[in-house]
Structures are given as C-alpha cells and as structure tokens.
N, C-alpha and C positions, 0 to 999 in steps of 0.2 A: 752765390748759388750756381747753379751746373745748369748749365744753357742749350738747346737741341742743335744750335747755330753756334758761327763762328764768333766773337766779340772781344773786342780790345781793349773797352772799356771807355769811359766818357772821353770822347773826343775836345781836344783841344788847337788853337791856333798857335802860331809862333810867339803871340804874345800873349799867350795865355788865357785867354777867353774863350769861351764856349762855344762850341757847336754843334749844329745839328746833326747826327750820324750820316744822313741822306741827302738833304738837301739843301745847300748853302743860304742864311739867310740873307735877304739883298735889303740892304740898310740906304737907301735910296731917295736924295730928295725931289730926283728926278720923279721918280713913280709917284710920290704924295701929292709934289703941284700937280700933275698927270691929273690926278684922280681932284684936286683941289678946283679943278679950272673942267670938271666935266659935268654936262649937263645930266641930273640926275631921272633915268626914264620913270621913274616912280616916285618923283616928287609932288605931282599932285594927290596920287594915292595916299599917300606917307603920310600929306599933310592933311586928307580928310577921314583919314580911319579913326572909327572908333573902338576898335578891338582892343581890349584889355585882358591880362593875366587872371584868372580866376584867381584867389584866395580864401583858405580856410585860415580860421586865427583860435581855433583850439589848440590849448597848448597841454593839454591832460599825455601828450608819448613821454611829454619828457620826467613825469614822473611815471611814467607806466615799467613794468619789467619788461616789457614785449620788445622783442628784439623787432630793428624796424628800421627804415630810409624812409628821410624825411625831407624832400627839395626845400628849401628858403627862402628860393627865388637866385635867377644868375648860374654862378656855380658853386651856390653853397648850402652844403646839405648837414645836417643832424644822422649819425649813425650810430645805433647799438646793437654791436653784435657780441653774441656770448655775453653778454650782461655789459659789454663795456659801451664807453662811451664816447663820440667821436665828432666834433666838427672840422668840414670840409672848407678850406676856402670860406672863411664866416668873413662878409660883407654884410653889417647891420644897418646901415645907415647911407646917408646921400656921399657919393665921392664927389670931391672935388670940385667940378664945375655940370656936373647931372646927378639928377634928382632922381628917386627911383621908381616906378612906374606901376608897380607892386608895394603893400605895406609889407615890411616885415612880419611872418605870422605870429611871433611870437613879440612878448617884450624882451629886450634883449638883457634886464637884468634877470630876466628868466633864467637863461643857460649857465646853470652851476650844476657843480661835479660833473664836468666835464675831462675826460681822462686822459685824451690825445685832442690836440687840435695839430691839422696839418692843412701847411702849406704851403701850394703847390709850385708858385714861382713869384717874382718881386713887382708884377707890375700891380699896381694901385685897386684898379679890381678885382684885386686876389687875396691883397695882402695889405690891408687898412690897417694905418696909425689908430684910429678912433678904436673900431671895432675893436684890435687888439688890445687895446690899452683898457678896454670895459669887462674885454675876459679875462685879461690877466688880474685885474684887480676882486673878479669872485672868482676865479677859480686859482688861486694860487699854488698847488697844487698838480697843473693839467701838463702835460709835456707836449713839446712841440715837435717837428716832426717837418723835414723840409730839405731840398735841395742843398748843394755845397754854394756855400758861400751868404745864402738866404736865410741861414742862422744870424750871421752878424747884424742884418736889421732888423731880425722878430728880438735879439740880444738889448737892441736900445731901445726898443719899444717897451718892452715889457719888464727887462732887467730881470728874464727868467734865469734860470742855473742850469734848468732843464731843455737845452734845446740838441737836437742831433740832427748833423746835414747826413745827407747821401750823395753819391753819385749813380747814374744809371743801372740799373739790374742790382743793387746792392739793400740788404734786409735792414732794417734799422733794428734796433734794441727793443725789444717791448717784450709785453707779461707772456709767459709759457705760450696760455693758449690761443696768443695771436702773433700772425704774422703781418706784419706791413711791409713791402716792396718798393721803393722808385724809380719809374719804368722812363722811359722816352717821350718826350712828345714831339714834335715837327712845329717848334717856337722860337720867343727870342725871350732875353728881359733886358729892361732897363729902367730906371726910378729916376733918373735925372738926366741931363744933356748929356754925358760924356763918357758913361756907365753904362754903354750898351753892351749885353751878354758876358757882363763879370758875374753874373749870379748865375747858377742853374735853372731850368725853368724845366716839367714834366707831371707825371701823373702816379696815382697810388696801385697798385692791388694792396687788396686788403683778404685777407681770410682770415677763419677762425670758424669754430662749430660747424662745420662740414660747406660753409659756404665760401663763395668769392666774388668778391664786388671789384669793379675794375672802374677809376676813374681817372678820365680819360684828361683833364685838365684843357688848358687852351690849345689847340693844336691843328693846323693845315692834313690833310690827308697824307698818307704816305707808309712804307711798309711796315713802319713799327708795329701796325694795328696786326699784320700776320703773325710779327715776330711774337709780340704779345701774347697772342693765339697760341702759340704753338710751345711754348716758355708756359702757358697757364692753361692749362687744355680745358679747365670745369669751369668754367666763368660764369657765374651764376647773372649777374647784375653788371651792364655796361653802363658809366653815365656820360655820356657824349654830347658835347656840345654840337648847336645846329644853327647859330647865330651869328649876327658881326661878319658876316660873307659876302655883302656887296659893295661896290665891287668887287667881282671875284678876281682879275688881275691883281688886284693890290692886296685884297684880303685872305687870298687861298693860299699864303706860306704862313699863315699865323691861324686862319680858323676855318674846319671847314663847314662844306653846304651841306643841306637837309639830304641830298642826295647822296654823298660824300660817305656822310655818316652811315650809309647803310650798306654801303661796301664795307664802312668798316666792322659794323657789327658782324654781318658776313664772316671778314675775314677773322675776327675775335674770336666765332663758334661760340658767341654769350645766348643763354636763355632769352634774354629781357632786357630791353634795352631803357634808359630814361635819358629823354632830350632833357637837354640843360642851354644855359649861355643862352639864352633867349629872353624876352617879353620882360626882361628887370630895367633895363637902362637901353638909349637909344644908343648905341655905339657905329654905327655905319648907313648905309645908304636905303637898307627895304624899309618898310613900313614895321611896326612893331612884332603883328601879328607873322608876318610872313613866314618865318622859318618854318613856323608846325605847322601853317596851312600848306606850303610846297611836301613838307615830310609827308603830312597826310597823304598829298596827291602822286611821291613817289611812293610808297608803298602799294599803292594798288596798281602801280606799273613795272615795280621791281619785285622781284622775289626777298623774302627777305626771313631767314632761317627761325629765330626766332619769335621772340613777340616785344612790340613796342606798347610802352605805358605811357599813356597820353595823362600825367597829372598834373594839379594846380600846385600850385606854392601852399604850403602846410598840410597837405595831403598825406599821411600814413600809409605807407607801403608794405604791409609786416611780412616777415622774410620768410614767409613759408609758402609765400608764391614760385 
C-alpha cells in the first residue's frame, strides 16, 4: 500500500529477528528482578478490591445479521462487518497458570462460521493452543490471518492450509469487499526461553462497508499511533489496550496506560474508542479494576477528540454508532 510517510519496511536485526521501528525493546533480567524485588504501592488495594468485569452472556449477535463488535473479555473480540465474520485474539479459556476473572460470554463451541480469525502476535494471551485448537476443529473452514513468522505455530496447532503471515503496512488476501492491514505496534514476542522476537508481533485495520476498525493489539505508546492516523485517516472504531501498565518502568515498552491511550486515540483521529487488555486476567501490578477507573478520571482531565465506550464483556456494539 502507498504510505503518507517514508518506510522501509519491517525492520530487522543482524540476526534476523524483529524489531520495533522506534524503540528498541530492552530484554532485561536486570529490569524484571528490579521490578521482582519491589515493594508493590497498591498491594493492599489490589489485594482487597472487589471490583469485577461486568458481563453479558447472550449469545443471540452471533446468529444475528447485524454487523457489530463484540469485546470477550482481554483482547478478544467477535467482528462482523459487511456480513463477514471475525475473531480477534480469541482467548477462551484459563491460560496457563491464571484463571480468568471474567466468564467467557459465550460457550465457546458457540463460535462457528467463523470466517477470518486473526492473530495478532505469539505470546500465550493472544495466541492459545486450547482455544485454537476448539476453533479449528468447528470452523474448518475459517482462515487465519497473522504476523510473519506466527503462521508456523497457528500451522501446528490447527494443521490449517489456510494461514497468511504479513509484515508491517502490508494487506493480506481476503474477500473483494474487505480489506485487512497489519500495522505496527511498540512490542515484543516470544513463546519460549530462547525465541525472543523470531515472530512478528502488531495490530489489524480492518475495513469493509464504508467502515474502519483499528486494533490496536499489545503495544507501549509511541509514534505508530500518528502514523496509523495518518496511513488511515477514517477510523471509525480504536480498540486499545489500557492494561498490564504497572509498573510503568518495566511495563510502558510492551503496554500502555489509561492515559497513554488517549494520546493515542488523539493521535489516531478515531471516532470511538473501546478499552480492551483489562479486567480478564491479573497480569501486573494495579488492582483489577484500575485501568478504566484512571481512564475514567483521565478523560475528564484530558481532551480527548472522540468518544470513549465504556462496555462489559459480551456487550453488542452495532456498527452504526
């Protein structure tokens, strides 16, 4: 695609591993004990909040025609635009060694005829053996959709035919009246000890039927959110993570804060924004609730262009907002 700005295309190191266009990511065991051996200021908080994720568990969008975004909880969402049909980063279940905080709103043998599933980079909360392995087997069928390199493990998960990497700013294949893009983000990946950023790691536009949805995947603040902007000037729908940000020394080159995010909407020039990466799993140091309660209390201190959707997990969003 023809870009407003100058670009050289995904950046790579001497050994061929990924990078970030902007800002180098610091792979650090220094900064982890750092952050491992520090007294957390909101650990009494943390540990007496009661605050929980609202959820709805209707599952009637996913047989509806209505084109629509649908959060799931985390960063994974349900999308049908122009009739088609899309999941985001689908996390069904408990990863690993945390349980999820939020039900799933649907059952997850629910989601069939599904038509693209993408996803967005290889770490574990994104990109689930389980989860994949439960879509692949109803929707045989659905094409996948993901970073270079992040084919080869949706390939042994699923033993799909169907899968297409990208690199940065480059279109994937898909039907006429849709377009999908994979843009930048300001992250890292890696699934095992030794396999740090052999995979790509970034986020989607998506358009089709006069709209554009922009998500935004795991990502630290930093210019891409202009370039984005400026590469996609009608961006109807941001979905920005607001989550996983405290410590912000250790946490702001892989995700950023509630306040972060609305520089970047800002800088997007999107309608509507939807927090994501929040209140599904405890991954860092605030309290569960915290992100959308700081969002809340930056927004009535920040200018902020256009309008933020405060919704629950299984919430219906229909796209004529």
């Amino acid at each position: 695609m023809l870009l407003p700005f100058d670009w050289k295309g995904t950046p790579l190191d001497s050994k061929g591993n990924f990078l970030n266009h902007e800002f180098a990511f610091i792979n650090s065991f220094v900064e982890l004990w750092k952050w491992q051996r520090m007294t957390n200021p909101q650990k009494a908080e943390k540990k007496n909040s009661k605050w929980k994720l609202d959820c709805k568990t209707d599952s009637n969008f996913l047989t509806s025609k209505q084109d629509c975004i649908v959060w799931l909880g985390h960063a994974s969402f349900f999308i049908r635009l122009a009739g088609i049909t899309m999941l985001i980063d689908p996390i069904l279940f408990d990863i690993s060694f945390l349980k999820r905080r939020v039900a799933l709103p649907v059952n997850p043998n629910e989601l069939k005829n599904i038509d693209y599933i993408l996803v967005s980079h290889d770490h574990r909360d994104h990109c689930d053996e389980k989860s994949l392995k439960i879509l692949a087997k109803n929707n045989p069928k659905a094409i996948y959709l993901t970073g270079l390199k992040v084919d080869k493990v949706i390939k042994n998960i699923t033993h799909s035919t169907s899968i297409e990497a990208a690199g940065w700013y480059q279109q994937f294949t898909t039907k006429p009246e849709l377009t999908i893009t994979y843009v930048p983000s300001r992250h890292w990946g890696r699934r095992y000890l030794t396999d740090t950023n052999v995979r790509l790691w970034g986020g989607f536009v998506i358009q089709a039927a006069g709209k554009t949805i922009y998500f935004g995947g795991d990502s630290g603040y930093g210019g891409q959110f202009a370039d984005i902007g400026n590469a996609f000037p009608s961006i109807d729908y941001a979905l920005l993570g607001i989550g996983a940000y405290k410590p912000e020394f250790f946490m702001g080159q892989s995700h950023m804060s509630p306040k972060d995010s609305i520089k970047a909407v800002n800088e997007l020039k999107a309608k509507y924004m939807i927090p994501m990466h929040y209140g599904t799993f405890d991954l860092s140091d605030e309290p569960i609730g915290d992100p959308i309660h700081v969002l809340k209390q930056e927004q009535e201190r920040q200018h902020v262009d256009g309008d933020i959707l405060y919704v629950c997990a299984g919430e219906v969003i229909p796209m004529h907002i």
